[in-house]
C-alpha positions in Angstrom: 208.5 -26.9 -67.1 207.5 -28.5 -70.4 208.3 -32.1 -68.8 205.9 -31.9 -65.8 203.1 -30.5 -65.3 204.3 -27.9 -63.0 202.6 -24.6 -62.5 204.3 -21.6 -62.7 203.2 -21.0 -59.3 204.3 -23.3 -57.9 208.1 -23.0 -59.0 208.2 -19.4 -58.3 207.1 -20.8 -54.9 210.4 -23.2 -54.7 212.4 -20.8 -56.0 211.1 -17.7 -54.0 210.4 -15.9 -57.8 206.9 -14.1 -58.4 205.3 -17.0 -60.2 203.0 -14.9 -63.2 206.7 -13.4 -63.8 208.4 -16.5 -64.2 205.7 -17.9 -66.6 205.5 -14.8 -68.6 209.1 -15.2 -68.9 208.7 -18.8 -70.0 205.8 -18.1 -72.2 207.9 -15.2 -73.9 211.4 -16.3 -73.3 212.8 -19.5 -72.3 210.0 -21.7 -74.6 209.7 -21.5 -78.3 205.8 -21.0 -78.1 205.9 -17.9 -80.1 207.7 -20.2 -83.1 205.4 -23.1 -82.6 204.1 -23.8 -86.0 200.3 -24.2 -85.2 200.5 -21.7 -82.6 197.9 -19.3 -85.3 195.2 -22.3 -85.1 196.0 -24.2 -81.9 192.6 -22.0 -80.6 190.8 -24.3 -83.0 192.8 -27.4 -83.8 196.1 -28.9 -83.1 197.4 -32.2 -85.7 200.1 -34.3 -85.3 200.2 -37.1 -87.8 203.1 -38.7 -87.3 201.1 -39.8 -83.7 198.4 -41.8 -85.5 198.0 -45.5 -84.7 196.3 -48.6 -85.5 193.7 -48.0 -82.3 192.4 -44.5 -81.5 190.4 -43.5 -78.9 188.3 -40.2 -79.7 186.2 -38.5 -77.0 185.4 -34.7 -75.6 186.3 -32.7 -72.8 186.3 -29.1 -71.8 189.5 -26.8 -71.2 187.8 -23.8 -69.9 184.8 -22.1 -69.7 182.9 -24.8 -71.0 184.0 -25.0 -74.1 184.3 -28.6 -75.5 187.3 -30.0 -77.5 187.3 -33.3 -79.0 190.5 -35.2 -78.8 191.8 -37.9 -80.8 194.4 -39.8 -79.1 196.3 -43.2 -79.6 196.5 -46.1 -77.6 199.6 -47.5 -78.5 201.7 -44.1 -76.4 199.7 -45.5 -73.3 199.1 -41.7 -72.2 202.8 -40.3 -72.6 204.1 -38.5 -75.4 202.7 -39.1 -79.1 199.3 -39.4 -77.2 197.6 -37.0 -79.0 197.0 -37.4 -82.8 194.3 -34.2 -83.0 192.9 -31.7 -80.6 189.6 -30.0 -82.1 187.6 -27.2 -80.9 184.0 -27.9 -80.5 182.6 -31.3 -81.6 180.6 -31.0 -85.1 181.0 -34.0 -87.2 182.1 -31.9 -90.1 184.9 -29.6 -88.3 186.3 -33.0 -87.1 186.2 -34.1 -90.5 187.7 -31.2 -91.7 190.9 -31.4 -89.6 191.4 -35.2 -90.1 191.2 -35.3 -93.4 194.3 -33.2 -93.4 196.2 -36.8 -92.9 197.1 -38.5 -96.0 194.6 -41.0 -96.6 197.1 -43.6 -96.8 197.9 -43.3 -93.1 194.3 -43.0 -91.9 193.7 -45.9 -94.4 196.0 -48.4 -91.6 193.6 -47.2 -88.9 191.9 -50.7 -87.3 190.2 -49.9 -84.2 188.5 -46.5 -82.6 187.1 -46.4 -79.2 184.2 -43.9 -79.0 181.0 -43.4 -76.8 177.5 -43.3 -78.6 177.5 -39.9 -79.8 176.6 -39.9 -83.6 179.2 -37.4 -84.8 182.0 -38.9 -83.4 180.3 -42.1 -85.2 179.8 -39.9 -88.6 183.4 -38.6 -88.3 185.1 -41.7 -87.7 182.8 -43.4 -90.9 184.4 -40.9 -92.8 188.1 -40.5 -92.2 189.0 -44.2 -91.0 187.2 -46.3 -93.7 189.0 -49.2 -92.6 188.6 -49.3 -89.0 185.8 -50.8 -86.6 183.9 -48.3 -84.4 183.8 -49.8 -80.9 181.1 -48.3 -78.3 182.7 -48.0 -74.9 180.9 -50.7 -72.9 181.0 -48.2 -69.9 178.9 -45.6 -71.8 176.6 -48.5 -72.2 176.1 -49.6 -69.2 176.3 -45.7 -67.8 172.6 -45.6 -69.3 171.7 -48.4 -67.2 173.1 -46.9 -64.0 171.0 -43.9 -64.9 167.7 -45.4 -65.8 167.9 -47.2 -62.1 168.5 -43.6 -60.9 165.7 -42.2 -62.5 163.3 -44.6 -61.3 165.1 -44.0 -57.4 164.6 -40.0 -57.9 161.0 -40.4 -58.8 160.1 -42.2 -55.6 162.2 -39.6 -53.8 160.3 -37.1 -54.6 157.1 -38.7 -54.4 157.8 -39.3 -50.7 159.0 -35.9 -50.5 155.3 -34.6 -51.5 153.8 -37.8 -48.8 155.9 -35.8 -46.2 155.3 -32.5 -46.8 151.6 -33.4 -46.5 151.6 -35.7 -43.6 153.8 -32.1 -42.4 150.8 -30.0 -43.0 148.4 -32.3 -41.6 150.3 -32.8 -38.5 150.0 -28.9 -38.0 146.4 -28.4 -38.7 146.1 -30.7 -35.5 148.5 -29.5 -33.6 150.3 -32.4 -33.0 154.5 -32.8 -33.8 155.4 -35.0 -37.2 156.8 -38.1 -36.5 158.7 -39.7 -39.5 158.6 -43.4 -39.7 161.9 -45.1 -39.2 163.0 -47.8 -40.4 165.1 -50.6 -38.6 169.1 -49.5 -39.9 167.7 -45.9 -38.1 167.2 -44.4 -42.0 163.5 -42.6 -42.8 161.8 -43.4 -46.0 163.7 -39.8 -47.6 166.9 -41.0 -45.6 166.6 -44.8 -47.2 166.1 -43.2 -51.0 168.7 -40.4 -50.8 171.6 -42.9 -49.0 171.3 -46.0 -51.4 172.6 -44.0 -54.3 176.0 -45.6 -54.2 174.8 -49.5 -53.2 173.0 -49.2 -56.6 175.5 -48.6 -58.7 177.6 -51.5 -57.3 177.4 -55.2 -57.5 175.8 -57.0 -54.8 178.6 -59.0 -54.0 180.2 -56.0 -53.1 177.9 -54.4 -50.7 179.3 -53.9 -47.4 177.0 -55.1 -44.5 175.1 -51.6 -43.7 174.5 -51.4 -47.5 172.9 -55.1 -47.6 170.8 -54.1 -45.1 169.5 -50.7 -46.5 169.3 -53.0 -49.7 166.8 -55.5 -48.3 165.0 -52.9 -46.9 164.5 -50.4 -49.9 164.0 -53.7 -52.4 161.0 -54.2 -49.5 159.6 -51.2 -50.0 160.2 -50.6 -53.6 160.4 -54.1 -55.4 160.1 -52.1 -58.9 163.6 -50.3 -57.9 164.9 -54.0 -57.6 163.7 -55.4 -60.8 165.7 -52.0 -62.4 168.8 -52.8 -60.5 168.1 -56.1 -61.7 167.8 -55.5 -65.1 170.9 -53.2 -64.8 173.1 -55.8 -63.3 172.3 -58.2 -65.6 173.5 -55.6 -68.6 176.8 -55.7 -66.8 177.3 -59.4 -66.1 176.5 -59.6 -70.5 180.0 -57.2 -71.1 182.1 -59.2 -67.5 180.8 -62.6 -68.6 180.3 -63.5 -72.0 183.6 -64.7 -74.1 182.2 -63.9 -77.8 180.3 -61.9 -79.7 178.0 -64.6 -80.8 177.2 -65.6 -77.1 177.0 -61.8 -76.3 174.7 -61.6 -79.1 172.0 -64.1 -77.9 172.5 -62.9 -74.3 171.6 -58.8 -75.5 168.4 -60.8 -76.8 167.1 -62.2 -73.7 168.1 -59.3 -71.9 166.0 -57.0 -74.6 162.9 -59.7 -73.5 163.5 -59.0 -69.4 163.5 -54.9 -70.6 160.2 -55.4 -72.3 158.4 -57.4 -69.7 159.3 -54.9 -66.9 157.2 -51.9 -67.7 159.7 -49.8 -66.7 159.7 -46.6 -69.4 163.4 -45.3 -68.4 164.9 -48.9 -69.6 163.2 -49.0 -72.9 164.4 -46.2 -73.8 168.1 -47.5 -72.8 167.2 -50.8 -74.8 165.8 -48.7 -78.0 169.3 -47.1 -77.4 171.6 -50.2 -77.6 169.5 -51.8 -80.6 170.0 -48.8 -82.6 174.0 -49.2 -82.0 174.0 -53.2 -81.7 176.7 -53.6 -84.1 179.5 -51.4 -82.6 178.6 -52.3 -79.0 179.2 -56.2 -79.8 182.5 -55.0 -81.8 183.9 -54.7 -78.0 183.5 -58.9 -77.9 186.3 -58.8 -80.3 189.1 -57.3 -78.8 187.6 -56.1 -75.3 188.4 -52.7 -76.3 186.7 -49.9 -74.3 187.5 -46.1 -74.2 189.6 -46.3 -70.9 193.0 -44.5 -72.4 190.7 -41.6 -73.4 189.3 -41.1 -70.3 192.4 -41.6 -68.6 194.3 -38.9 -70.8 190.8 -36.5 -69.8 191.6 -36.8 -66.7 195.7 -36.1 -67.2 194.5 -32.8 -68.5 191.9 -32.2 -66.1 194.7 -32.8 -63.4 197.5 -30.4 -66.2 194.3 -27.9 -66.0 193.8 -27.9 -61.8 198.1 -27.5 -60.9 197.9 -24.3 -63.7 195.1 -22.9 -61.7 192.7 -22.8 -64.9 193.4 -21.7 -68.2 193.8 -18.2 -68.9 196.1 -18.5 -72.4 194.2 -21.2 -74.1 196.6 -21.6 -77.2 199.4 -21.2 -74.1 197.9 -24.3 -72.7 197.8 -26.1 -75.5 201.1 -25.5 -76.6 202.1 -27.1 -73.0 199.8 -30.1 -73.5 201.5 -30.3 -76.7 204.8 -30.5 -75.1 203.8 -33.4 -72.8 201.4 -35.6 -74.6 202.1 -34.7 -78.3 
């Protein structure tokens, strides 16, 4: 049970047992969870040590309820055991800090490389406990922004033509007459047109699929500013796919910063103010091509560990399984 992530369940399914029986039996019996050294402040953090690494990853992610943990992991178990180095409840700089610096400094001293996104605790606790590593922003995080400042600009003309409708609605009753949407030529309304070009967005045009290409040309018709975001966001993308070095990536962020002032669009400034304040440790990815992958890989592992144990009820219980696997 501690080798797969098996529900309890499940097996008591196989084996025609009552399931909540055989993992009480488990939890009480067959495992050694009750002996489990950090089983008094698993709730709140979990270390492991020996499981540090030259490259770390650290991001959060919830067990249950909401509740975030930040985990610490490293990349050199690729996601099997002696993956996870710390497990933190809640994500304060200084509670990080606090359980980290419970490794001898001369181990956290041989720390390189840690993977992060652009939150500035994760930033403030990594500054502080591995002195001699480089912070690396996830280029995905990056980019994420972009994705979302196009998606702000879509949602604001979605529901502008959601107020144009509901009046031409109104109007259309005063006179007694039925409302007739326009439609376009792929069959879509103006509302139809905004609300299914969500996905084409986020992708590459090379990889839009004919129907998309068509809803494309038609919504960059209609829109043109929604094209010089999607633009603007592509071009962001093609900086982290193409560029070879950070010096190259340097001068490219540059010109990109110039086509982000010149557009006039608010939601991208804001995403450029963003990437200027964080400049160095976004062009630290040039180095290595590092990104935060494993981490989000391993969230999803426990996600998966979280969904076939039908929540978490026991949340020391669970950790001590995750434990088991991963540490």
């Amino acid at each position: 049970m501690d080798n797969h992530p098996v529900s309890a369940n499940l097996l008591g399914l196989f084996f025609h047992v009552d399931g909540k029986q055989l993992q009480e039996q488990y939890k009480n019996h067959l495992s050694d969870f009750h002996d489990w050294d950090q089983k008094h402040h698993a709730e709140n953090w979990t270390l492991f040590p020996q499981n540090i690494s030259e490259h770390l990853s650290i991001d959060e992610t919830s067990f249950s309820n909401g509740d975030l943990y930040t985990i610490v992991s490293s990349k050199s178990a690729k996601g099997r055991k002696g993956t996870i180095l710390a497990t933190i409840k809640g994500t304060k700089a200084e509670d990080i800090i606090r359980v980290l610096e419970r490794i001898p400094s001369r181990s956290r001293n041989k720390v390189r490389e840690v993977t992060m996104d652009m939150a500035p605790n994760m930033a403030k606790a990594i500054r502080r406990c591995f002195r001699n590593s480089r912070r690396v922003i996830d280029r995905f995080h990056v980019q994420k922004l972009a994705y979302d400042a196009v998606q702000e600009l879509r949602i604001k003309y979605r529901w502008e033509v959601l107020d144009e409708e509901s009046r031409a609605i109104a109007e259309a009753r005063k006179r007694g007459n039925p409302y007739e949407p326009e439609l376009l030529s792929n069959g879509d309304s103006i509302k139809q047109l905004l609300a299914r070009s969500r996905h084409l967005l986020f992708k590459h045009s090379s990889r839009w699929t004919e129907s998309q290409k068509h809803r494309a040309e038609l919504l960059f018709l209609r829109f043109p500013k929604l094209k010089k975001a999607y633009d603007i966001g592509i071009a962001l993308g093609d900086i982290f796919n193409k560029c070879k070095d950070k010096t190259l990536a340097f001068t490219k962020l540059g010109l990109w910063h110039n086509q982000v002032e010149n557009s006039g669009i608010l939601s991208f400034e804001s995403v450029a103010r963003s990437i200027a304040a964080h400049h160095p440790e976004i062009l630290h990815y040039f180095d290595n091509r590092s990104t935060n992958a494993s981490a989000e890989s391993f969230n999803a592992k426990l996600k998966a560990f979280r969904s076939v144990s039908r929540g978490v009820r026991d949340t020391t219980f669970f950790l001590y399984r995750v434990m088991k696997l991963y540490a």
